[in-house]
C-alpha positions in Angstrom: 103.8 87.4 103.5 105.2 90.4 102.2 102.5 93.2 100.6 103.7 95.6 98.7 101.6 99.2 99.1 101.3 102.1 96.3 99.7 104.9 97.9 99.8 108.6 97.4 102.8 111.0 99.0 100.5 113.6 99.3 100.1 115.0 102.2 96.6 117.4 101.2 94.2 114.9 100.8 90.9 114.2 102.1 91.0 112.3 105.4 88.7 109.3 104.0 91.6 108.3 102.3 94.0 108.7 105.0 91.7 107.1 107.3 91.8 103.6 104.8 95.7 104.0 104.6 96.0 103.7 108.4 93.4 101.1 108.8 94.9 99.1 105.9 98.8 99.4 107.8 96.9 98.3 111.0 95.2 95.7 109.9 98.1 94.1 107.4 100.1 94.6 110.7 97.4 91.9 112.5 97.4 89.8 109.7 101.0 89.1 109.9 102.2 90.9 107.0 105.5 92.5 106.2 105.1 96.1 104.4 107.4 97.1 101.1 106.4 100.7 100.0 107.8 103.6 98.8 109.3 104.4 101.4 107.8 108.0 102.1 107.2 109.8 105.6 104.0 111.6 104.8 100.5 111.4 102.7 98.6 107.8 102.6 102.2 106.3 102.2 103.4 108.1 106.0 99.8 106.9 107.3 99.9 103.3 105.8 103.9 102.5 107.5 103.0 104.6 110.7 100.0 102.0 111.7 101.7 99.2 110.4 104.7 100.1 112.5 102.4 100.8 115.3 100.9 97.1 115.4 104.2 95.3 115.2 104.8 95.2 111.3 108.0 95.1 109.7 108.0 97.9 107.0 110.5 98.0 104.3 111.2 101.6 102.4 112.6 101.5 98.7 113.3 104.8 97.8 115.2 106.8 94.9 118.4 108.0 96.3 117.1 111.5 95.3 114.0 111.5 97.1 116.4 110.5 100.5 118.4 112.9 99.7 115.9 115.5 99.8 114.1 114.6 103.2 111.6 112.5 101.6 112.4 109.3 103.6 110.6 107.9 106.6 112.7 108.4 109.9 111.7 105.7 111.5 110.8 102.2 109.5 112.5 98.8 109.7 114.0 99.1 107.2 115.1 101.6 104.2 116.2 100.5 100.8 118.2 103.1 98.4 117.9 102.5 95.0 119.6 104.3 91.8 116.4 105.4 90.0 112.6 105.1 90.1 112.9 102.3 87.6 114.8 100.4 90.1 112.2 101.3 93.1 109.5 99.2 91.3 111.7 96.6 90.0 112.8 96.0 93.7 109.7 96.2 95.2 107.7 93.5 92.8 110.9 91.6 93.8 110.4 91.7 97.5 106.2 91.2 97.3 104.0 88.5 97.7 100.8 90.5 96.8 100.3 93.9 95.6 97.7 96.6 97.0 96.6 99.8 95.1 95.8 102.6 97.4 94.4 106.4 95.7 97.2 107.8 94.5 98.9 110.2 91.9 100.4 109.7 88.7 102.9 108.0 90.6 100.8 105.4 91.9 98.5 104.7 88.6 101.9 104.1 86.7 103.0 101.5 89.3 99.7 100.0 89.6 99.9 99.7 85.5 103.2 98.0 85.3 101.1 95.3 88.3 98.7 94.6 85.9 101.2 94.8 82.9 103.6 92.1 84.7 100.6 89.9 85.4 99.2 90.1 82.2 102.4 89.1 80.6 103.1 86.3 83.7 105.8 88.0 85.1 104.3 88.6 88.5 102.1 85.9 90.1 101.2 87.8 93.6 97.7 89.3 94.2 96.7 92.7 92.7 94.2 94.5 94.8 92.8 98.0 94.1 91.5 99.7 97.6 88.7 101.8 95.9 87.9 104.2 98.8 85.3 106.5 98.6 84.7 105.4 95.0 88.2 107.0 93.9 89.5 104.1 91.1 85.7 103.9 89.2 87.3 106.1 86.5 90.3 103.9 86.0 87.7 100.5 86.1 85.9 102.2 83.6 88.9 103.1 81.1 90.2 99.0 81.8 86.6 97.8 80.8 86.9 100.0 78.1 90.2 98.4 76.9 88.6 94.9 77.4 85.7 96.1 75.2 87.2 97.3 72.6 89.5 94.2 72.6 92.8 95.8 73.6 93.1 92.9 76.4 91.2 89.8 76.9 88.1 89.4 79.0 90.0 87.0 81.1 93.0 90.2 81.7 89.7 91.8 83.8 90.8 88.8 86.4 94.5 89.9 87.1 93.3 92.7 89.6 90.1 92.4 92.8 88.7 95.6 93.6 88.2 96.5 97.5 86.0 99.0 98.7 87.4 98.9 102.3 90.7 98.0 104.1 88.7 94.4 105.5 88.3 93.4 101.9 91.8 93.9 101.0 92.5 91.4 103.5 90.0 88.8 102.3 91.4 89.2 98.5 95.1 88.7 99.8 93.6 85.2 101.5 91.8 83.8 98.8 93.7 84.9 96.1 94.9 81.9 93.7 96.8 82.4 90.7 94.3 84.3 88.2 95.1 82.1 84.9 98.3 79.3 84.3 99.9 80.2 81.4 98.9 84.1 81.6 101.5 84.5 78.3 99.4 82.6 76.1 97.0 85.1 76.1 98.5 88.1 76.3 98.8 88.3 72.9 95.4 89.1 71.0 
């Protein structure tokens, strides 16, 4: 299966979170999994792709000709996928993904993880959508999406198109018993 990862570039934060990135590459590596991310050398993204590498995995890069022209790249994945734009980064990796995984992340990573849930909502992505919540750091975001669900700016049943880990193991398990969250997601997403 192929998982695509959003995770942060940054390379200044705490080690719990780099600690779940390399255990999450490892353990995705063990499962059998193929990686598509970013595409980055360093931060949770560098962390995630160096473990995964390091047990076997195949990691795929898609990265903004920009950002490779700039150093940003990883040196030394499987694979490394130049793309025009950052609109055409996503686009290609939803396109090569089974399942998606959140990791913390910047603003980057909350507007790819928001286009996930927007593409599931409207049916136009039918992987898995799993939000590592290390060390608590996504309990904002769950808050503001049961806010939007409360105030009946998506349907209770939307709360359904994402599973919420609170370690790397859990991700794991969500990827395995994931089944398709609702059949005809476009008839609801219109309220």
């Amino acid at each position: 299966m192929n998982i695509c990862v959003f995770a942060a570039s940054s390379s200044k934060t705490d080690n719990v979170y780099v600690n779940d990135a390399r255990s999450l590459g490892a353990l995705l590596a063990e499962a059998g999994h193929n990686i598509i991310y970013g595409g980055g050398g360093i931060g949770l993204m560098g962390a995630m792709a160096d473990a995964a590498l390091e047990g076997g995995a195949k990691v795929t890069g898609v990265i903004p000709e920009f950002m490779h022209d700039n150093g940003w790249g990883h040196n030394y994945i499987t694979e490394l996928i130049l793309t025009a734009d950052m609109g055409t980064r996503k686009k290609k990796m939803f396109e090569l993904s089974d399942a998606v995984v959140a990791l913390p992340g910047g603003i980057g990573t909350l507007e790819e993880l928001t286009e996930a849930i927007t593409l599931k909502q409207l049916g136009l992505y039918k992987g898995a959508l799993v939000i590592l919540n290390t060390n608590s750091f996504y309990d904002g975001f769950l808050s503001f999406l049961e806010s939007l669900i409360n105030k009946s700016f998506m349907r209770s049943l939307h709360a359904g198109i994402w599973k919420v880990a609170s370690g790397p193991e859990e991700v794991i398990e969500a990827i395995k018993e994931y089944s398709n969250w609702f059949d005809d997601p476009a008839s609801i997403a219109r309220i």
